[in-house]
Backbone atoms as SQL, in Angstrom:
CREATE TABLE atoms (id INTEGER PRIMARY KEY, chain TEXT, resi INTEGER, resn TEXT, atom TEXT, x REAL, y REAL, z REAL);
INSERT INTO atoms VALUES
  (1, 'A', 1, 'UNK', 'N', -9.998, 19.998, 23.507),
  (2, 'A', 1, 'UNK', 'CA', -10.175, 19.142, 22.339),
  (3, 'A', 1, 'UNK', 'C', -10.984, 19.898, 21.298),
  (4, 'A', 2, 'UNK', 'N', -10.431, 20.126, 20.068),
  (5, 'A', 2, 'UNK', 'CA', -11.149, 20.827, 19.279),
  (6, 'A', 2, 'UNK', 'C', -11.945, 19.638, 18.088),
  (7, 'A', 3, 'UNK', 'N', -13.106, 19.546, 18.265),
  (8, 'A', 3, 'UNK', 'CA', -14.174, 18.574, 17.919),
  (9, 'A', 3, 'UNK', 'C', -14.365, 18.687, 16.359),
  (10, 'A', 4, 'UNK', 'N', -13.807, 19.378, 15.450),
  (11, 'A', 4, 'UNK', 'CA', -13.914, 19.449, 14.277),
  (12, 'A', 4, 'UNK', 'C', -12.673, 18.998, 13.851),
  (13, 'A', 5, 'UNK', 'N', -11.457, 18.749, 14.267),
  (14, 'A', 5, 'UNK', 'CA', -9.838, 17.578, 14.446),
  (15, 'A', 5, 'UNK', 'C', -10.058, 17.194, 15.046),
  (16, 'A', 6, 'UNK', 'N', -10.382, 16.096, 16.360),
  (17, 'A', 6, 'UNK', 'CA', -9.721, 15.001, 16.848),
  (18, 'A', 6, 'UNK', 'C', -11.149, 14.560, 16.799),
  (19, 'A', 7, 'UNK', 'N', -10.660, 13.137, 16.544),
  (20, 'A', 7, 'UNK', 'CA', -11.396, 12.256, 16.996),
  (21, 'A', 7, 'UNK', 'C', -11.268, 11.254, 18.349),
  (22, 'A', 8, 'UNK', 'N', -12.301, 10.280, 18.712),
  (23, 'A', 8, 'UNK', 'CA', -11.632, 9.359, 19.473),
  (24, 'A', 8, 'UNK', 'C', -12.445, 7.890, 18.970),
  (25, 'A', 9, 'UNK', 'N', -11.079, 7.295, 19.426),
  (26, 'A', 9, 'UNK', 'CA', -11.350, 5.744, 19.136),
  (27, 'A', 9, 'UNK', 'C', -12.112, 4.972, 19.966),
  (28, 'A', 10, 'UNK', 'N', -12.895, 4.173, 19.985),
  (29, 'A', 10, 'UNK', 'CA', -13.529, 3.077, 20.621),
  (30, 'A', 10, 'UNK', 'C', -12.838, 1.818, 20.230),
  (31, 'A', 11, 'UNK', 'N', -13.355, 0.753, 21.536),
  (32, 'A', 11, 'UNK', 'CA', -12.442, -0.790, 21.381),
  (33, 'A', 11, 'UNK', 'C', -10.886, -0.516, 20.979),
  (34, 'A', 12, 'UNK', 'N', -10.616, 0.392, 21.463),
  (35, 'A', 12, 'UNK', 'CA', -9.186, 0.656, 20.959),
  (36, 'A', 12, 'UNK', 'C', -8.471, -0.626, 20.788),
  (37, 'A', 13, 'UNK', 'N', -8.521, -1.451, 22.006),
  (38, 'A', 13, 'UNK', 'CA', -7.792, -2.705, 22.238),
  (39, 'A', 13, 'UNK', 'C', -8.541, -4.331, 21.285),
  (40, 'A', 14, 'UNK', 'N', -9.650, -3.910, 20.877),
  (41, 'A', 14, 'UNK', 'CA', -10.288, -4.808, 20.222),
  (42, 'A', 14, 'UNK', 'C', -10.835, -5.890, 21.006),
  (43, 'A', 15, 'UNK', 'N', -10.997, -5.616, 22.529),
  (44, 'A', 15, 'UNK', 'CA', -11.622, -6.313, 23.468),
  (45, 'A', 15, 'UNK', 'C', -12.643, -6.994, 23.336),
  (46, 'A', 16, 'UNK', 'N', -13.523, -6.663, 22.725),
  (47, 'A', 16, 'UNK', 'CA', -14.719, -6.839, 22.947),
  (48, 'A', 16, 'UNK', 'C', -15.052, -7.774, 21.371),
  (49, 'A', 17, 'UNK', 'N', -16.251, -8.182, 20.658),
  (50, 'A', 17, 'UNK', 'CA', -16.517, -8.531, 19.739),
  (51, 'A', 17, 'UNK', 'C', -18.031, -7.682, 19.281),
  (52, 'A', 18, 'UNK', 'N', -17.593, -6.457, 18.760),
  (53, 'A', 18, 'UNK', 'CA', -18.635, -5.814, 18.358),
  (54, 'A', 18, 'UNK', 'C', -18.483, -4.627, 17.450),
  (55, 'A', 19, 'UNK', 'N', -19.258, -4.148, 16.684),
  (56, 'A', 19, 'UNK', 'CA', -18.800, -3.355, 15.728),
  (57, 'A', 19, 'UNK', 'C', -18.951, -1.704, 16.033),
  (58, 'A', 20, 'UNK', 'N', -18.199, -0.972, 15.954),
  (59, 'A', 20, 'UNK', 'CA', -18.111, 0.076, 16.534),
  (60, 'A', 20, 'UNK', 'C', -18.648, 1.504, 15.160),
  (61, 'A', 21, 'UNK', 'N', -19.821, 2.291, 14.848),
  (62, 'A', 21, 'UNK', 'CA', -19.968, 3.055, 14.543),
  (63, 'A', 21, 'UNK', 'C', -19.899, 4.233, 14.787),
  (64, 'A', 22, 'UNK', 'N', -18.786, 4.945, 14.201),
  (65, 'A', 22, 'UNK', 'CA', -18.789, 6.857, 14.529),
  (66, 'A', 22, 'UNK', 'C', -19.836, 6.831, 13.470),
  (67, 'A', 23, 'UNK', 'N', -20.094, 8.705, 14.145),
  (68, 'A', 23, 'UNK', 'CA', -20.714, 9.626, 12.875),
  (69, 'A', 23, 'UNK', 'C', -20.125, 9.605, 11.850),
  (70, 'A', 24, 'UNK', 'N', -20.610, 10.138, 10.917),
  (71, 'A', 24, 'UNK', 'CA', -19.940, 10.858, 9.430),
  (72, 'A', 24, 'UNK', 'C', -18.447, 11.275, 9.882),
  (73, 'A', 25, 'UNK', 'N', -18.679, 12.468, 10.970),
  (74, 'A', 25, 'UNK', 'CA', -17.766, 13.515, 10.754),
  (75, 'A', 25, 'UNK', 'C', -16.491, 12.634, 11.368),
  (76, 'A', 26, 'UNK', 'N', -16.643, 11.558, 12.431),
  (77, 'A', 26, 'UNK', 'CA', -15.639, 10.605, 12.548),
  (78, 'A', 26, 'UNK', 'C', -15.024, 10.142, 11.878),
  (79, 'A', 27, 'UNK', 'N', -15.682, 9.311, 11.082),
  (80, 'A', 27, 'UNK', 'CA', -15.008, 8.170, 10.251),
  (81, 'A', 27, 'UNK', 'C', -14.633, 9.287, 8.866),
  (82, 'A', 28, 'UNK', 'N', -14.802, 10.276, 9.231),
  (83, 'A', 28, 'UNK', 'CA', -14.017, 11.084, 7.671),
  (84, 'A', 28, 'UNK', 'C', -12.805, 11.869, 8.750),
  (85, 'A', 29, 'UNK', 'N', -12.535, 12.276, 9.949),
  (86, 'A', 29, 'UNK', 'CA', -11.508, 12.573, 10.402),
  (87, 'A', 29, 'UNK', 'C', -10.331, 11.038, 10.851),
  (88, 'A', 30, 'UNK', 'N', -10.902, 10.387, 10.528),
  (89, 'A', 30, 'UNK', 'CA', -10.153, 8.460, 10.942),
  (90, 'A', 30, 'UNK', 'C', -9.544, 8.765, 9.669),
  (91, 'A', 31, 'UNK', 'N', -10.532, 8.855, 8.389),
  (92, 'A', 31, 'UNK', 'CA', -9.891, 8.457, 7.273),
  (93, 'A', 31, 'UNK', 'C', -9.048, 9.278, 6.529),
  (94, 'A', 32, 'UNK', 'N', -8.773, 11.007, 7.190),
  (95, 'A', 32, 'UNK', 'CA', -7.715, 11.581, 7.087),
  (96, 'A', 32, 'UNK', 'C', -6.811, 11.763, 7.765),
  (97, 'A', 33, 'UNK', 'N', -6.742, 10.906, 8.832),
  (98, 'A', 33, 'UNK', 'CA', -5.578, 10.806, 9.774),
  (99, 'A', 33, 'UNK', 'C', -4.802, 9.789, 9.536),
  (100, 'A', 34, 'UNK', 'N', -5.411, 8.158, 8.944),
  (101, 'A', 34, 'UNK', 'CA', -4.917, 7.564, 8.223),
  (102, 'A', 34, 'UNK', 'C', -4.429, 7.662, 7.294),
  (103, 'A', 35, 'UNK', 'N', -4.624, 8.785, 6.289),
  (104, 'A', 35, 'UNK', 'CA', -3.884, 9.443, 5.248),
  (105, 'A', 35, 'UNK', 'C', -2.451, 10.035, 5.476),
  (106, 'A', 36, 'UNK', 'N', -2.883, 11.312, 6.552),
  (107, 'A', 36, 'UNK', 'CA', -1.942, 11.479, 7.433),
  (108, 'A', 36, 'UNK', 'C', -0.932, 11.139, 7.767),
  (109, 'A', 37, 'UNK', 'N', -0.907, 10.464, 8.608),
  (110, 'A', 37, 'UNK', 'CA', -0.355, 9.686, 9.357),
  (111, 'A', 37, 'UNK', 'C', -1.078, 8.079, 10.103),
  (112, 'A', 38, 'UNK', 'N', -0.674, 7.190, 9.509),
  (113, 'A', 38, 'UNK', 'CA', -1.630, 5.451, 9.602),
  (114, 'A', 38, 'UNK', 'C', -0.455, 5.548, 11.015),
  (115, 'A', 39, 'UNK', 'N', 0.384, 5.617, 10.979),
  (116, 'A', 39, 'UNK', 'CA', 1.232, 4.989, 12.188),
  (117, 'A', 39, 'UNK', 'C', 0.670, 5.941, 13.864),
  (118, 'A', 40, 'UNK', 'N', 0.031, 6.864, 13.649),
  (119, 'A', 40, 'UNK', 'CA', -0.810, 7.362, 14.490),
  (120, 'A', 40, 'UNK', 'C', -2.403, 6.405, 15.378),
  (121, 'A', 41, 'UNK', 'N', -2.571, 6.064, 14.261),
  (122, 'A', 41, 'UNK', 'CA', -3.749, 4.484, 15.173),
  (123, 'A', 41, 'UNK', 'C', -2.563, 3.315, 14.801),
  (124, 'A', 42, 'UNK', 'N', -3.089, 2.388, 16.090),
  (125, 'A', 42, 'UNK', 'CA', -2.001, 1.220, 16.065),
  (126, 'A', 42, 'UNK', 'C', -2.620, 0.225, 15.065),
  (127, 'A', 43, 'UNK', 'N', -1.688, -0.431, 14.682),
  (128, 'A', 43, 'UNK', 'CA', -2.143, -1.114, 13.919),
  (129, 'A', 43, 'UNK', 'C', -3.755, -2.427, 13.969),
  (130, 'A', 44, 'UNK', 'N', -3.626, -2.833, 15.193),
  (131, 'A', 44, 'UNK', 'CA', -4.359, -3.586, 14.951),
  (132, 'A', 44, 'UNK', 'C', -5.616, -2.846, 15.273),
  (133, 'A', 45, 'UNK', 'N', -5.377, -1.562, 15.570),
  (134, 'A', 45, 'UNK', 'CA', -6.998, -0.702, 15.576),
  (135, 'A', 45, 'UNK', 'C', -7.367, -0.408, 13.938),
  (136, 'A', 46, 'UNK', 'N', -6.566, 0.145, 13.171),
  (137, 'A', 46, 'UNK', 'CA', -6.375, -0.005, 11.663),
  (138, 'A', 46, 'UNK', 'C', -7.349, -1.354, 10.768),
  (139, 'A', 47, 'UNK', 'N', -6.630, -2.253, 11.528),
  (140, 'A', 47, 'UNK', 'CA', -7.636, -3.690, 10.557),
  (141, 'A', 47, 'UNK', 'C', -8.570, -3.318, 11.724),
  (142, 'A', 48, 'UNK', 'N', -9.584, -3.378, 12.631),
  (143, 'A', 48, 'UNK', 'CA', -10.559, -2.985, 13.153),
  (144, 'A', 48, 'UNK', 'C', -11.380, -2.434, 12.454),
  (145, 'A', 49, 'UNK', 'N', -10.647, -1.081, 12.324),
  (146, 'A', 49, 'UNK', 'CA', -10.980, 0.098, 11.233),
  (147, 'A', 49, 'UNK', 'C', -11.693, -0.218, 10.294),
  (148, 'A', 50, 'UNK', 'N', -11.007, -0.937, 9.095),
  (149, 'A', 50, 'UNK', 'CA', -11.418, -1.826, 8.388),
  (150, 'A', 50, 'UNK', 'C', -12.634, -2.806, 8.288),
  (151, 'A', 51, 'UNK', 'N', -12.243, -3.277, 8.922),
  (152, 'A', 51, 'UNK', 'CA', -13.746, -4.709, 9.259),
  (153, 'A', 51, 'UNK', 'C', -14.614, -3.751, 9.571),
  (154, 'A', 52, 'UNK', 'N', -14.852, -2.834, 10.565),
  (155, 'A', 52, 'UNK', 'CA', -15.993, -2.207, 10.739),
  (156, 'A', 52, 'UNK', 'C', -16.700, -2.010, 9.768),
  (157, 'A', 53, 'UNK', 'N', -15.330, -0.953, 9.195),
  (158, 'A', 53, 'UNK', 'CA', -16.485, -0.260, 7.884),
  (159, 'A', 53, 'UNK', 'C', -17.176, -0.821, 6.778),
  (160, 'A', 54, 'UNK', 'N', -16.384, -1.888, 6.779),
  (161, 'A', 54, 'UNK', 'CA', -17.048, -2.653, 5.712),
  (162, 'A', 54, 'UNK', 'C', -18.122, -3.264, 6.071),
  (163, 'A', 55, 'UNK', 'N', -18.315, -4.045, 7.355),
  (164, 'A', 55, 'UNK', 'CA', -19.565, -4.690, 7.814),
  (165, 'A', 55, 'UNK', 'C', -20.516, -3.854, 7.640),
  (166, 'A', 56, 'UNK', 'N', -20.260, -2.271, 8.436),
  (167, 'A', 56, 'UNK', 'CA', -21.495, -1.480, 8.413),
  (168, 'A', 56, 'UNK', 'C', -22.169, -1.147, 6.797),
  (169, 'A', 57, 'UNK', 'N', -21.211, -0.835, 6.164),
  (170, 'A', 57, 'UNK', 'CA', -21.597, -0.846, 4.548),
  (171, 'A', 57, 'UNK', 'C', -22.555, -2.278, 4.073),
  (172, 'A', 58, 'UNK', 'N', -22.056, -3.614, 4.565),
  (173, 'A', 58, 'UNK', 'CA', -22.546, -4.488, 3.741),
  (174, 'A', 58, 'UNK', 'C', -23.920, -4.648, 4.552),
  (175, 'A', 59, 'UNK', 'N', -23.560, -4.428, 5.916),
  (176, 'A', 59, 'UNK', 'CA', -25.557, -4.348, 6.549),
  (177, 'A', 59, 'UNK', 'C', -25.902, -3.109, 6.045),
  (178, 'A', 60, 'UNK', 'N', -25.423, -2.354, 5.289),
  (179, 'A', 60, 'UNK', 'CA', -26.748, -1.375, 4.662),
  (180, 'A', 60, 'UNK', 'C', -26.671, -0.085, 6.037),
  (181, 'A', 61, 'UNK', 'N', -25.587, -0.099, 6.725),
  (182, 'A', 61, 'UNK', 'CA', -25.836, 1.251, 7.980),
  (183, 'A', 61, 'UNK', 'C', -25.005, 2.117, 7.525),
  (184, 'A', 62, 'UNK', 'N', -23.757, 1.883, 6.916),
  (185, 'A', 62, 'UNK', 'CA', -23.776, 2.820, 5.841),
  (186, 'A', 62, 'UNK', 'C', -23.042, 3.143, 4.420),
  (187, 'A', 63, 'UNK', 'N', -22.781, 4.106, 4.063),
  (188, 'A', 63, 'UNK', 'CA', -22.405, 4.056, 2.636),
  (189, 'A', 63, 'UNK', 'C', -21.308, 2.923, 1.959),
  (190, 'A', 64, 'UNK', 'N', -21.220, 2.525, 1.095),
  (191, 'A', 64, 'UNK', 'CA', -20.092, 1.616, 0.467),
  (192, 'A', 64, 'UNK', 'C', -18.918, 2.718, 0.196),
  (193, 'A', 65, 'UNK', 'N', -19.663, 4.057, 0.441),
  (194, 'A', 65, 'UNK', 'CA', -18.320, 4.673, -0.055),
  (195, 'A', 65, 'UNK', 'C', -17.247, 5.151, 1.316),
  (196, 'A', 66, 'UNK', 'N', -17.792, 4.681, 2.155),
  (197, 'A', 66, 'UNK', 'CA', -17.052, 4.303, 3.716),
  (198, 'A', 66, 'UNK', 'C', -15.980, 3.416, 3.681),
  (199, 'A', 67, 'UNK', 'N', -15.765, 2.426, 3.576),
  (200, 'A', 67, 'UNK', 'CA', -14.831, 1.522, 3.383),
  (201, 'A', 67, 'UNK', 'C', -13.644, 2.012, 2.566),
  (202, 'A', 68, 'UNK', 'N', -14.246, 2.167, 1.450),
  (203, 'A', 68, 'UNK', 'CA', -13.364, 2.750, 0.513),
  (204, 'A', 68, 'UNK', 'C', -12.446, 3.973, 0.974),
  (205, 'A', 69, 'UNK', 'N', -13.107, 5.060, 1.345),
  (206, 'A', 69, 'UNK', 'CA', -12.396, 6.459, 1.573),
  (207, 'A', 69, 'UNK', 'C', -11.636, 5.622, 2.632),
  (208, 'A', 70, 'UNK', 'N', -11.989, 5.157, 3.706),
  (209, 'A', 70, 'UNK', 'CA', -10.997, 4.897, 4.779),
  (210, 'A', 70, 'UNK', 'C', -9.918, 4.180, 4.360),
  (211, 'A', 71, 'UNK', 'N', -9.729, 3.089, 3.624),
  (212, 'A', 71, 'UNK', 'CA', -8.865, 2.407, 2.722),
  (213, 'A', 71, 'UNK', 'C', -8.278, 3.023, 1.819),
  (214, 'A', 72, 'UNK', 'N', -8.314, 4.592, 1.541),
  (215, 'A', 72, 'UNK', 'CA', -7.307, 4.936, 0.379),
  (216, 'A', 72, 'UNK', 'C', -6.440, 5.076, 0.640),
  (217, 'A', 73, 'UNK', 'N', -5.810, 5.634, 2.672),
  (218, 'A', 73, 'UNK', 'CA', -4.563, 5.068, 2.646),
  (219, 'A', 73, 'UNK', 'C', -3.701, 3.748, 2.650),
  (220, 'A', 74, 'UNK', 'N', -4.136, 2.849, 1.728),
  (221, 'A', 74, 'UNK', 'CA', -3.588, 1.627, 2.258),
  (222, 'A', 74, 'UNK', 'C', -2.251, 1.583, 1.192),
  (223, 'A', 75, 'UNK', 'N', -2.306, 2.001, 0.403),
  (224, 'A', 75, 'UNK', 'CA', -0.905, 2.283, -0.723),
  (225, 'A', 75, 'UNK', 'C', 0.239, 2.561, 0.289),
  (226, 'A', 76, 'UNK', 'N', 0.273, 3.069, 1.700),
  (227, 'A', 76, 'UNK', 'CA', 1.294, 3.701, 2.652),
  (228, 'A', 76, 'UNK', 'C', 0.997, 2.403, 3.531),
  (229, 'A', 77, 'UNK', 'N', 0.582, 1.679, 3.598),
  (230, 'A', 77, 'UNK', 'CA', 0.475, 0.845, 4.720),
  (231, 'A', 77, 'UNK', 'C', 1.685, -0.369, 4.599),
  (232, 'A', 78, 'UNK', 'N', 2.375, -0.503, 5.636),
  (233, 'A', 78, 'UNK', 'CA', 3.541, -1.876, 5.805),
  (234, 'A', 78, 'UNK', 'C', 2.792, -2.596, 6.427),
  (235, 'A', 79, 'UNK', 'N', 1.912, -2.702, 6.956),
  (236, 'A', 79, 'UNK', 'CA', 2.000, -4.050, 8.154),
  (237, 'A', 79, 'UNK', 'C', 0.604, -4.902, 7.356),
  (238, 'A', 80, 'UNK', 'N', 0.827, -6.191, 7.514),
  (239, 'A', 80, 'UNK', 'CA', 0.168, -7.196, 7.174),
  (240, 'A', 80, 'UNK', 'C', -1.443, -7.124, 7.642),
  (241, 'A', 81, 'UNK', 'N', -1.968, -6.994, 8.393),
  (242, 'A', 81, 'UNK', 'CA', -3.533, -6.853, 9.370),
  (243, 'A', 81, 'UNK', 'C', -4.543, -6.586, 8.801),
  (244, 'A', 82, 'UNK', 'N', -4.046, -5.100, 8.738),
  (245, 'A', 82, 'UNK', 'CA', -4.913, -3.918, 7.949),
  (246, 'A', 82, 'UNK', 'C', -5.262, -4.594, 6.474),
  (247, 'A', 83, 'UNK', 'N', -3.957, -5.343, 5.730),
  (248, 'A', 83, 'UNK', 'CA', -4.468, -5.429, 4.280),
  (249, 'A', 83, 'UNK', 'C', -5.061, -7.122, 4.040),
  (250, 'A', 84, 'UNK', 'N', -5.116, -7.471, 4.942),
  (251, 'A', 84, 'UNK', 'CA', -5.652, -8.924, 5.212),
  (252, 'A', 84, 'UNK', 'C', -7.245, -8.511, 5.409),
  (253, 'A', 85, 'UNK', 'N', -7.293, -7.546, 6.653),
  (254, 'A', 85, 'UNK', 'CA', -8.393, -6.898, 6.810),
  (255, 'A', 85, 'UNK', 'C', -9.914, -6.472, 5.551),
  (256, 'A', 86, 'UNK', 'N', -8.561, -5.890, 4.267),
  (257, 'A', 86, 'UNK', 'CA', -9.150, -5.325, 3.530),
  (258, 'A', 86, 'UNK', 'C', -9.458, -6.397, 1.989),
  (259, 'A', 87, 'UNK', 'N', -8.624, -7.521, 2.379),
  (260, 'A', 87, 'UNK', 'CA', -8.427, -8.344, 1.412),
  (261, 'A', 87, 'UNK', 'C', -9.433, -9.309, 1.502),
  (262, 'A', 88, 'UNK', 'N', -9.972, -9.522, 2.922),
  (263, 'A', 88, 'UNK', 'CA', -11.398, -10.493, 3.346),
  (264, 'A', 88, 'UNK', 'C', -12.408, -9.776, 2.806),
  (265, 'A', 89, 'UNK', 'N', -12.753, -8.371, 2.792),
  (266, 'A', 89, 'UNK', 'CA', -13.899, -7.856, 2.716),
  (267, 'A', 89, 'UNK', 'C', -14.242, -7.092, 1.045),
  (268, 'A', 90, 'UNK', 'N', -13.170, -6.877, 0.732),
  (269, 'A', 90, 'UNK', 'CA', -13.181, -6.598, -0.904),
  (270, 'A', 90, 'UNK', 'C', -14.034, -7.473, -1.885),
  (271, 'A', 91, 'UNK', 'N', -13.489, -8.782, -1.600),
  (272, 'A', 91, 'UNK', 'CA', -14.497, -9.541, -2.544),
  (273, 'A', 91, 'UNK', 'C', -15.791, -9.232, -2.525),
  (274, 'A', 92, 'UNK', 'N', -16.585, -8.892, -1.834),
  (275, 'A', 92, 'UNK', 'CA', -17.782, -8.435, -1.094),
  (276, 'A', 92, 'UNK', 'C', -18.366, -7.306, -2.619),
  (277, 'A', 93, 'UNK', 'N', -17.847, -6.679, -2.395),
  (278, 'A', 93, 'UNK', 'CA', -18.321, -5.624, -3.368),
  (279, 'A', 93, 'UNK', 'C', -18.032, -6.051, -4.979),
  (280, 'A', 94, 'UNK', 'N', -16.639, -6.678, -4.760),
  (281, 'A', 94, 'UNK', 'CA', -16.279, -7.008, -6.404),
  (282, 'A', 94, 'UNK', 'C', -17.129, -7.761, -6.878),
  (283, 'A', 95, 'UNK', 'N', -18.031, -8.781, -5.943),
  (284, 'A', 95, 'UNK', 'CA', -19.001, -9.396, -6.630),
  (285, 'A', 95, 'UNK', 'C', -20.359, -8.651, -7.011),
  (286, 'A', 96, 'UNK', 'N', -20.506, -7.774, -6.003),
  (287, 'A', 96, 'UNK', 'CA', -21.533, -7.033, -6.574),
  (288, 'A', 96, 'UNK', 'C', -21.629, -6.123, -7.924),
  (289, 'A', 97, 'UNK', 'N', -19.940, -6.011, -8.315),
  (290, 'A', 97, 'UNK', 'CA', -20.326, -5.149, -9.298),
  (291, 'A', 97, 'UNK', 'C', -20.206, -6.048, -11.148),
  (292, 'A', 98, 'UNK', 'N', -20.099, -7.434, -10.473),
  (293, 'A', 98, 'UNK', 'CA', -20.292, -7.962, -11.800),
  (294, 'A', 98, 'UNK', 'C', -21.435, -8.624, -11.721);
């Protein structure tokens, strides 16, 4: 496993009810693999994806600009989850910036 490409997923299955934080260097290899290729994580790890990052952003663990980068592939995205995902947690910020 070469540790500077792959990552690995946690709650893959979404078992559990808890929020899952990678490092930096994770959640920026998630969010170019989703670029990548989105049909590579399953979908409902994708809206996971999602909710995480945004929770961790809105408790302040980490950047707002997390959510975002991971969400720029969503222009390629078909399936409903992911953008439901992203459609709950958006308002979040849009209010902050007015």
């Amino acid at each position: 496993m070469d540790l500077s490409t792959d990552f690995v997923l946690a709650n893959l299955d979404a078992f559990g009810f808890y929020r899952v934080n990678y490092d930096t260097d994770q959640w920026k290899l998630i969010a170019k693999q989703l670029r990548a290729n989105k049909d590579a994580i399953p979908m409902n790890m994708r809206a996971q994806l999602i909710q995480d990052s945004f929770a961790l952003s809105m408790a302040n663990i980490r950047d707002a600009s997390l959510p975002l980068d991971l969400t720029s592939y969503l222009e390629d995205e078909t399936d409903f989850l992911p953008y439901n995902a992203f459609l709950n947690r958006i308002g979040y910020f849009l209010d902050l910036v007015d």
